[in-house]
Structure formats: structure tokens, C-alpha cells
C-alpha positions in Angstrom: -44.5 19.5 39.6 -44.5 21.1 36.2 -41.8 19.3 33.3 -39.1 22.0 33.9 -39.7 20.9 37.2 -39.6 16.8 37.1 -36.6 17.7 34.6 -34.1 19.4 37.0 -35.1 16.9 40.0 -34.2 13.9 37.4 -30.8 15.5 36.8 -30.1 16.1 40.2 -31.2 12.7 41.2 -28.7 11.3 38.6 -25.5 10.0 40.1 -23.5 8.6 37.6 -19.9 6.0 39.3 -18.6 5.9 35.7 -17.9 8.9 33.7 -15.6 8.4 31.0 -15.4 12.0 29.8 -13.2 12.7 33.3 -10.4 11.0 31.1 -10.8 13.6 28.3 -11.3 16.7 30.5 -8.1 18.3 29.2 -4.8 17.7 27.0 -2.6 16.6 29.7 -5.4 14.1 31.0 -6.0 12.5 27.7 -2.1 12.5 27.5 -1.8 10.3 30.5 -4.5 7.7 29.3 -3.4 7.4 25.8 -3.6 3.8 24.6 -1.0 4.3 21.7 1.1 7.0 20.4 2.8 7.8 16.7 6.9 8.4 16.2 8.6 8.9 13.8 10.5 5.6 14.2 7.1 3.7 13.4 7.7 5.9 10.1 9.6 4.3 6.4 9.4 6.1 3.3 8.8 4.5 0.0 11.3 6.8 -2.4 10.9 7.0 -6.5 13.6 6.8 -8.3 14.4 8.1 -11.9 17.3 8.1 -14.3 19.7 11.3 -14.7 20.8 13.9 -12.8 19.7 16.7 -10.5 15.8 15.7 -11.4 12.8 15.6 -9.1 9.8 15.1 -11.5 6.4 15.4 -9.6 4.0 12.7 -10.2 0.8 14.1 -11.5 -1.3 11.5 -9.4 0.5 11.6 -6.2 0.5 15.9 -5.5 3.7 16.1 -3.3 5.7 13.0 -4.4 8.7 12.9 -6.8 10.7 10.7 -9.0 13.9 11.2 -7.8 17.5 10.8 -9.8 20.0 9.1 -7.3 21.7 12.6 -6.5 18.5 13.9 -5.4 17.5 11.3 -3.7 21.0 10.7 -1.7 19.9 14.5 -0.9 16.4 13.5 -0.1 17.1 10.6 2.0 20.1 12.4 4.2 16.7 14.9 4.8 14.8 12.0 5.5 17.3 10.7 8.1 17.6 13.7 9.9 14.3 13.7 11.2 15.0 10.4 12.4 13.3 8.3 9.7 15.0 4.9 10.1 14.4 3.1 6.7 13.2 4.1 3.1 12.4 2.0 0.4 13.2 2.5 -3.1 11.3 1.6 -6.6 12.6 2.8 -9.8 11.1 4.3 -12.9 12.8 1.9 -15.7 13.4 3.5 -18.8 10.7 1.7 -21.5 13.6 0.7 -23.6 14.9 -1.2 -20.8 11.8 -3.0 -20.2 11.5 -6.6 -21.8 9.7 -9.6 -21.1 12.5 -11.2 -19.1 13.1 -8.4 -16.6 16.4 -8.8 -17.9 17.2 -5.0 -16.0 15.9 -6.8 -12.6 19.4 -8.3 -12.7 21.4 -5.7 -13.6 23.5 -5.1 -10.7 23.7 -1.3 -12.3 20.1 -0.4 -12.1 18.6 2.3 -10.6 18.1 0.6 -7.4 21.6 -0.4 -7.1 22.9 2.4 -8.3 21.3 4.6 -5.4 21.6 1.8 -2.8 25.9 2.2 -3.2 25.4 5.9 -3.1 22.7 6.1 0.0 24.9 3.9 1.8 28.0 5.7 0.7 26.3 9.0 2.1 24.1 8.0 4.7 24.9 4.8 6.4 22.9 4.6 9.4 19.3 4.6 7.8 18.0 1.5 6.7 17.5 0.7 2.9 14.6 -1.5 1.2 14.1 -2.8 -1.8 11.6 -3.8 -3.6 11.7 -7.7 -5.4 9.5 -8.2 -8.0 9.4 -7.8 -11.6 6.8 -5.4 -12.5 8.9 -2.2 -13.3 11.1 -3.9 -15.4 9.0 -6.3 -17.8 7.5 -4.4 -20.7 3.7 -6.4 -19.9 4.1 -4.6 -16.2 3.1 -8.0 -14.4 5.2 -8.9 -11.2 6.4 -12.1 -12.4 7.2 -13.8 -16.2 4.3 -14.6 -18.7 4.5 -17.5 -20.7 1.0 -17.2 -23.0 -1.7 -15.4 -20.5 0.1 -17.0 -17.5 2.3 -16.2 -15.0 4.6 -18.4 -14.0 5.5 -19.1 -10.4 8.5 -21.0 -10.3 10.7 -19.9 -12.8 10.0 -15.9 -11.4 10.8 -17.1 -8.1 13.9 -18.3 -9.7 14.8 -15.2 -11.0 13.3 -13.0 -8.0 16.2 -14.7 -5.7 18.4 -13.7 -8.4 17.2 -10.1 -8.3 17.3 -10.0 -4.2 21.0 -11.1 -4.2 22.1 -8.6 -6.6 20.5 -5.7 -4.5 22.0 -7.6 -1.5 25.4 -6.2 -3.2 24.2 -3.4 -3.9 24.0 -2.7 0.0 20.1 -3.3 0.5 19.7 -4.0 4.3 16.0 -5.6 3.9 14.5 -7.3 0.8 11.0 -6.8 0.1 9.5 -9.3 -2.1 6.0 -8.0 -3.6 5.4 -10.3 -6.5 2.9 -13.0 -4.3 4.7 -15.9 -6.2 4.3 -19.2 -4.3 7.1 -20.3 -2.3 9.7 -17.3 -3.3 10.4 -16.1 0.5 12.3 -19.3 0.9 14.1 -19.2 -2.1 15.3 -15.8 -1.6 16.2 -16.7 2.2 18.3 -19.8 0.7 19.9 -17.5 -2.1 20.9 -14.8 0.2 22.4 -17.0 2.5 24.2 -19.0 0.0 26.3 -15.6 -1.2 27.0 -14.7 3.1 24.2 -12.7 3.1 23.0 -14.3 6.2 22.3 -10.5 8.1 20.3 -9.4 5.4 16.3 -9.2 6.7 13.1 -10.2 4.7 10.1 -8.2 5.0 7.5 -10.0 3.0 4.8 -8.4 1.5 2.4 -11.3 3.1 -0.5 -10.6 2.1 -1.1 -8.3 -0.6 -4.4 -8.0 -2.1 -5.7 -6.9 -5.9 -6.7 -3.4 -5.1 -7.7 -0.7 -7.0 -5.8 1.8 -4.6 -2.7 1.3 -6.5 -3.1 3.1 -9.6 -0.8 6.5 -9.0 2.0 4.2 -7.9 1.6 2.2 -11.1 1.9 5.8 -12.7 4.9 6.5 -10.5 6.6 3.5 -11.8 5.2 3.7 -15.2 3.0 0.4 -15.7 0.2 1.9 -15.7 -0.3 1.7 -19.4 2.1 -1.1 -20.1 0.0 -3.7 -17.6 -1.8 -6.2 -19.9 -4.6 -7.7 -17.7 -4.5 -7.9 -14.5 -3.1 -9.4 -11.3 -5.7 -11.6 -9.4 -4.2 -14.3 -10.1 -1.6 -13.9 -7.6 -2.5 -11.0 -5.5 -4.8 -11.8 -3.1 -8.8 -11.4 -3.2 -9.9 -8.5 -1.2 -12.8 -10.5 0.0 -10.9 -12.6 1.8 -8.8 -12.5 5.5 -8.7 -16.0 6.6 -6.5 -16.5 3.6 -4.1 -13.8 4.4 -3.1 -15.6 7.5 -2.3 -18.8 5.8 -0.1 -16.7 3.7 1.6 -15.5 6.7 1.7 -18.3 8.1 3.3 -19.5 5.6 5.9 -16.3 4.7 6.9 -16.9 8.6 7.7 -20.2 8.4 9.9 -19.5 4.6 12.0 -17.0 7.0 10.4 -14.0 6.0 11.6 -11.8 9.8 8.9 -9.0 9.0 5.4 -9.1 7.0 3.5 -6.4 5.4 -0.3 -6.2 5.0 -1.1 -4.3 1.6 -3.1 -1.8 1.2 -3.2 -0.3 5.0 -6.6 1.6 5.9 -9.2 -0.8 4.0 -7.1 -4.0 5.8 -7.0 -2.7 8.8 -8.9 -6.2 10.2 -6.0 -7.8 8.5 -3.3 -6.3 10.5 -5.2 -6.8 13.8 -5.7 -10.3 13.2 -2.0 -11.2 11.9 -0.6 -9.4 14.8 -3.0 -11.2 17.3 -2.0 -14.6 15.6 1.6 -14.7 14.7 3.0 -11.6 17.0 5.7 -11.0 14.1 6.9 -7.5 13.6 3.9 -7.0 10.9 4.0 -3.8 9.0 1.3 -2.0 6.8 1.6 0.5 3.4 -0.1 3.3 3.0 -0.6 3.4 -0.5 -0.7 5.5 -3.1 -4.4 5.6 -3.7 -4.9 6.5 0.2 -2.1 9.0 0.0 -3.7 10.4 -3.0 -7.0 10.6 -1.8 -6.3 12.0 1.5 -4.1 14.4 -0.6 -6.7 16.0 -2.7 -9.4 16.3 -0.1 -6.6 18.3 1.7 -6.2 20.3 -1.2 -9.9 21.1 -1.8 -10.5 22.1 1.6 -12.6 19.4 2.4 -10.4 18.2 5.8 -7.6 19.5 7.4 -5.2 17.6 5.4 -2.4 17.5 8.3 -4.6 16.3 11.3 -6.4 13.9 8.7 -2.7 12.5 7.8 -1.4 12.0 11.4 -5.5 10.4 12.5 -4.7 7.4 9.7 -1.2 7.1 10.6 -2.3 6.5 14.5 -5.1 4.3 13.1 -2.1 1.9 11.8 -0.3 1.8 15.1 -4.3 1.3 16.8 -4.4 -2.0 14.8 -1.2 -3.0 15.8 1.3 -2.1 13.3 5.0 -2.4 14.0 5.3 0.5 11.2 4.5 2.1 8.4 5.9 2.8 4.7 3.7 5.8 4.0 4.5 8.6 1.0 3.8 11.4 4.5 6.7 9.7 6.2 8.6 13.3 5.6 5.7 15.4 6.5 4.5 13.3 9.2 8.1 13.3 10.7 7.5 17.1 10.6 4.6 17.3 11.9 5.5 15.2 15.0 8.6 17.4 15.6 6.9 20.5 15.8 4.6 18.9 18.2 7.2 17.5 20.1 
């Protein structure tokens, strides 16, 4: 028997009881074993916000993504909730000459992100509305909390970040998103909210949020990029670590925090798995700017097919067990799923 021979006898020989591939033989078969599945439900969008009037400024670093004034974005988000979107989240672009070293404009309750929470709700009141709580867009060092010296100071930022999170309560915010990493400031918020009848008012904690270097077009978009002094690893978290992160949400949970957020997404991916396997919160992840961006500009190069590429990550959240996801693609995405609907 010659090897041509020995080869074909071996193949027919071969009787294989377990054949995955029978699963993926065609569409509708893959369909029916499909493990999980993207909507747009699972989908918030983060929203920029600028001061004046009829203005959508692109941001150079994030192809696709404006600054919106509160006009546009009342237009932007009634878009948004069309496709079904349920919630977006809003950060502002704060005027340098508002900027000081108390955050004083955190407090204002006519800010940007009040002034577009009254109007969004006033315009669209069925989709949800989040707000950011932390410092960093309106303190002229661009840190999320107050420096005293080189340091930033937990306790009297948490004071003023329950402040800030009742004033945006007023505004109309439905959940408050505190991003600042202080020690002990989802409590404090919870207590504060509560205190002004606030009690329906949701907290999605950024948990566990880790000093990454995929942030830098969002710290463009929000312009403290070039007003940070130092950095922020002395209260984000290290990326090197995940046992950590789950003290923090441990923690967070027990505050009152009713959702938490792993930050960044793709690279923490092992994060979200193992807070959703301990805690089973609602536990949600951002895509942030940095991913967007890069995903973005390998689009745009030709280098991937930018809209199968956006849709694969977005799955990969909802793989690792992700409630949802605030992702700058939320419109796109939402799209995208419609016209494959």
C-alpha cells in the first residue's frame, strides 16, 4: 500500500462522535447555538458637551465624536433614543476661565451638565440620563479631586463630590456616576442624595478604575489634557492588579452603589468576569476613548473592517459578562444592529 494509499484508508477509517463544526455549518445553525447576543439595550452613550449654541466641534483624537452645545445635543440624544438607546451620559467641556482649584463650577447648579440634563429631560423623558461626579473638568490642575500641596485629598472631595451629585440630582440626573476613586464617597453621596428625597436616584460607581494610558482623547475631549499636573495613581487603581478591584467593589456594593463599572473595558476584560462571578451586581464596562480611537483609525486606514471590528469588541463585553456598555459607537452600533435586524 503506497502513502496515497495508507492516506485515504486512514481517513476513511476515521470516525469522529464529536464534531463541533456541525454547530457552525450555516447562519441559522450558529444562530441557534449562540451563547450571547448584542442589543442595543446593552448600549449607553457617553455625550460631550460644550458651551453655546448650534455647535458640534469634532474632537481631533476621537474621528466621529463631537462636543456638543445643549441644543445639539437635546437633538443628538432624541436621535439617540430613537434607536432605542436607553441612557447617555454627559461630560462637559468647562470653559478655562471657569476652571479653579476648588471646582467651584462642580456646584453650579447652571453648568453645562445641568443645563442640558433640564433640557434632555424637558425634550426627551424616557431615556435615562448620567452624570459624571468628579472634579476633573472643572479644577484648573485637571485632577479628580482637591490638591492641597502635591496631594489629593480624600475627604474634603468626597465632601464636595456629594455636593456636586445632589445638584445634578436637581438638575434631573436619573443615575450618578462618581469617577473620582476617593475613599468612601459612594456612601456619602448615597446619604446626601437621600437626605434632599432623592431616594430613586441610582448610583453606578465607577468601582474599579485603573490609571490607564487609554484615556488620553477623552482628556482632550474634556480639555485636561494639558491642564493635568502629574498624575493620577494615587487614586486610580494599578493596572497590575485584580484582586484589588474586587475589594473595591466589594466595598462600592456595600456604600450603596446599585450598579458598578470596570474602567477601561477590553484590556480588563478578566476584571469584569471576575466581579460578575463574585458579586452578581448589574456590572457595566467603558469603552474608552483610547479603544474607540484606536479601533477608529485602523478603520480608517483600511487595516480592519471597522464596523465588524466595532460590533466583535462590543459582543466581547457582553462574553465577559457585562450588564452594558457606555461606548462612543453606541449610535453606530445601534445602527448597525438595526439594519441587521
Amino acid at each position: 500500500m503506497n502513502d496515497a494509499e495508507r492516506q485515504t484508508d486512514a481517513a476513511a477509517q476515521l470516525s469522529l462522535l464529536h464534531r463541533p463544526r456541525r454547530n457552525r455549518k450555516s447562519e441559522w445553525a450558529r444562530r441557534l447555538v449562540r451563547e450571547n447576543a448584542l442589543d442595543v439595550s446593552d448600549l449607553i452613550w457617553p455625550l460631550f458637551l460644550i458651551d453655546g449654541a448650534d455647535r458640534r466641534e469634532p474632537v481631533p483624537s476621537m474621528p466621529g465624536v463631537c462636543r456638543y452645545s445643549v441644543d445639539a445635543a437635546v437633538e443628538a440624544v432624541a436621535q439617540a433614543a430613537a434607536l432605542g438607546i436607553p441612557a447617555v451620559a454627559l461630560f462637559p467641556y468647562t470653559d478655562p476661565d471657569l476652571r479653579d482649584e476648588r471646582a467651584t463650577a462642580a456646584l453650579d447648579p447652571e453648568n453645562l451638565v445641568c443645563c442640558a440634563c433640564q433640557a434632555i429631560k424637558r425634550a426627551v423623558p424616557d431615556i435615562g440620563l448620567i452624570t459624571d461626579v468628579a472634579l476633573d473638568p472643572y479644577t484648573s490642575h485637571g485632577h479628580d479631586g482637591l490638591l492641597v500641596g502635591d496631594e489629593i485629598v480624600n475627604d474634603a472631595t468626597v465632601a464636595v463630590l456629594a455636593r456636586q451629585a445632589v445638584v445634578q440630582a436637581r438638575a434631573g440626573a436619573d443615575i450618578i456616576a462618581p469617577s473620582d476613586m476617593m475613599d468612601g464617597r459612594v456612601e456619602a453621596i448615597r446619604k446626601a442624595l437621600d437626605a434632599e428625597g432623592f431616594e430613586n436616584v441610582q448610583i453606578m460607581s465607577y468601582a474599579a478604575k485603573y490609571a490607564s494610558a487609554f484615556y488620553g482623547p477623552f482628556r482632550d475631549a474634556i480639555g485636561t489634557a494639558k491642564t493635568l499636573k502629574g498624575d493620577k495613581r494615587t487614586y486610580q487603581m494599578d493596572p497590575a492588579n485584580s484582586d484589588e478591584a474586587l475589594r473595591e467593589v466589594a466595598l462600592d456594593l456595600e456604600q450603596g452603589a446599585d450598579m458598578v463599572m470596570v474602567k477601561p473595558g477590553m484590556p480588563y476584560l478578566d476584571v469584569v468576569r471576575r466581579v460578575v462571578d463574585a458579586y452578581r451586581a448589574p456590572t457595566f464596562a467603558y469603552q474608552v476613548s483610547g479603544e474607540y480611537a484606536m479601533i477608529t483609525a485602523a478603520a480608517q486606514n483600511g487595516w480592519i473592517d471597522g464596523e465588524r471590528a466595532m460590533l466583535e469588541s462590543l459582543l466581547g463585553f457582553k462574553r465577559a459578562g457585562a450588564a452594558g456598555v457606555l461606548t462612543y459607537f453606541a449610535v453606530r452600533a445601534a445602527q448597525a444592529l438595526q439594519e441587521r435586524a
